[in-house]
C-alpha positions in Angstrom: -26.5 13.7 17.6 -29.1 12.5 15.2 -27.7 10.5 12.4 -31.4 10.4 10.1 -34.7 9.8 10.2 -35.4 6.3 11.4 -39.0 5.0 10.2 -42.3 7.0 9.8 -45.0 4.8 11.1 -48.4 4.7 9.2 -51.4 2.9 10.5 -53.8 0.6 7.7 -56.6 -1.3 7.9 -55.5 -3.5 5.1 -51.9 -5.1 5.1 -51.7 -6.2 2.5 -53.1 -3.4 -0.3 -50.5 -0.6 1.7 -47.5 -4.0 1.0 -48.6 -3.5 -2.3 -48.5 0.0 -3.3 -45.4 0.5 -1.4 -43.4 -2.7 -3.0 -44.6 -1.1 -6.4 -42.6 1.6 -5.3 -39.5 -0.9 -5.0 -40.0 -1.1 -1.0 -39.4 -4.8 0.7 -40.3 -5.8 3.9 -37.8 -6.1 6.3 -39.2 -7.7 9.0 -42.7 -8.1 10.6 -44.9 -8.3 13.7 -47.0 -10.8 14.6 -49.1 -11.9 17.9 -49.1 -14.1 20.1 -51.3 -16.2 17.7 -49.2 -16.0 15.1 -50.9 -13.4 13.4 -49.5 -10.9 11.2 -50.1 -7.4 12.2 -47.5 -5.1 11.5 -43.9 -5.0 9.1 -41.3 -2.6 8.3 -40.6 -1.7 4.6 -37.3 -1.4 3.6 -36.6 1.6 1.1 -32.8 1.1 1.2 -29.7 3.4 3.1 -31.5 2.7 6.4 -35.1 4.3 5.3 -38.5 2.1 6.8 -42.1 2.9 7.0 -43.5 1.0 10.1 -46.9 -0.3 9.4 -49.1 -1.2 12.1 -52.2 -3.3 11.3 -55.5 -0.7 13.1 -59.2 -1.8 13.3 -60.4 2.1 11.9 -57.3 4.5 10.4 -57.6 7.4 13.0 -57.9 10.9 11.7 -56.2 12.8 14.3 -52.7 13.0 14.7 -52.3 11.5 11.0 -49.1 11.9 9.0 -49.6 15.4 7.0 -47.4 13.9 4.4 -44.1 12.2 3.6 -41.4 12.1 1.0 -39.5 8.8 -0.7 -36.6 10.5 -2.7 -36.5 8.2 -6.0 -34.2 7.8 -8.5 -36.3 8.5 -11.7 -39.6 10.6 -11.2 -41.3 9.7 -14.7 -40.8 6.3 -14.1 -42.5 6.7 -10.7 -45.4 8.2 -12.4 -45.6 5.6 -15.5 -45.6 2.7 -12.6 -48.6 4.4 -10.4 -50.7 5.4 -13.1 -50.6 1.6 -14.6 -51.6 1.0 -11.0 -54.7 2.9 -11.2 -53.5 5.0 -8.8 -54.4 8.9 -9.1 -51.0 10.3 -9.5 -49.9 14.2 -10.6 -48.1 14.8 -13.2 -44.2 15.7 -12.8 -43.3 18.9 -12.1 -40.3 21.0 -11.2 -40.8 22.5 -8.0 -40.2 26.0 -5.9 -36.7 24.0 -4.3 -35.9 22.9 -7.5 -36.7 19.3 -6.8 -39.0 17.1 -9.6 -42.2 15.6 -8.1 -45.3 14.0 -8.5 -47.8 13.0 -5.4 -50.4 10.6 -4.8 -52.5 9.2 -1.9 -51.5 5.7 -0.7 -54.6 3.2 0.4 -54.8 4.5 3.3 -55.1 8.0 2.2 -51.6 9.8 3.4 -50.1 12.1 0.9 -47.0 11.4 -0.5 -44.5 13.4 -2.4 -41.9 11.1 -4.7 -38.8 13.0 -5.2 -36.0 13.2 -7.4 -33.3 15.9 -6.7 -31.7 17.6 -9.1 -28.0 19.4 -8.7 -30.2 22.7 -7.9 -32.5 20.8 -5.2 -32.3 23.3 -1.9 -32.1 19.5 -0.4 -28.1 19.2 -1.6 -27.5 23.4 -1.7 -29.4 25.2 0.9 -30.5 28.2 0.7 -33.8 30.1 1.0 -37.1 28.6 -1.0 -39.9 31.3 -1.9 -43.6 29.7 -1.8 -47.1 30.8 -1.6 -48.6 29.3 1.8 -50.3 30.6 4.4 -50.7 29.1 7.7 
């Protein structure tokens, strides 16, 4: 029944710095929302194959019910990190993970977690399988 994920939807209190980290990312906006006054207060970023983070335009980011964290699968991890870090953004190094995927993660403005992605032939996204960590809920 479910074909993929639609759109996550993050809240901001500045438009136009979350547009920014996000386009730096190679995101585009889509389409927007505005008011009945014309003005803007919301957009969908386009990360290709049908993948969108709503952004809705808030007066205070809420803390409950926030977005643990997301993933953006990218095509070329270093070059993720290269392009944050000239960004001043505080971004991890890349590392092979548990499931085999290389990551970094960083914060975006609005302080949500984000992992950037790139699979490998081995990711346990593409084979399956059974991935050991060390978490405790």
């Amino acid at each position: 029944m479910i074909v993929r994920l639609a759109h996550v939807c993050i809240e901001t209190n500045d438009l136009d710095a979350t547009e920014k980290f996000y386009s730096a990312l190679g995101a585009k906006r889509q389409f927007e929302f505005r008011n009945k006054q014309g003005v803007l207060v919301g957009m969908y970023l386009y990360f290709g194959e049908s993948s969108y983070i709503e952004v809705i335009q808030v007066s205070k980011v809420r803390e409950e019910g926030a977005v643990r964290h997301f993933a953006l699968e990218v095509d070329d991890v270093e070059t993720v990190y290269q392009i944050l870090r000239a960004r001043g953004v505080e971004v991890s190094p890349a590392k092979l993970e548990s499931d085999h995927t290389m990551m970094v993660t960083c914060h975006d403005p609005n302080g949500i977690f984000i992992e950037l992605q790139q699979y490998t032939a081995e990711s346990m996204q593409k084979t399956g399988g059974v991935c050991e960590v060390d978490y405790q809920p």
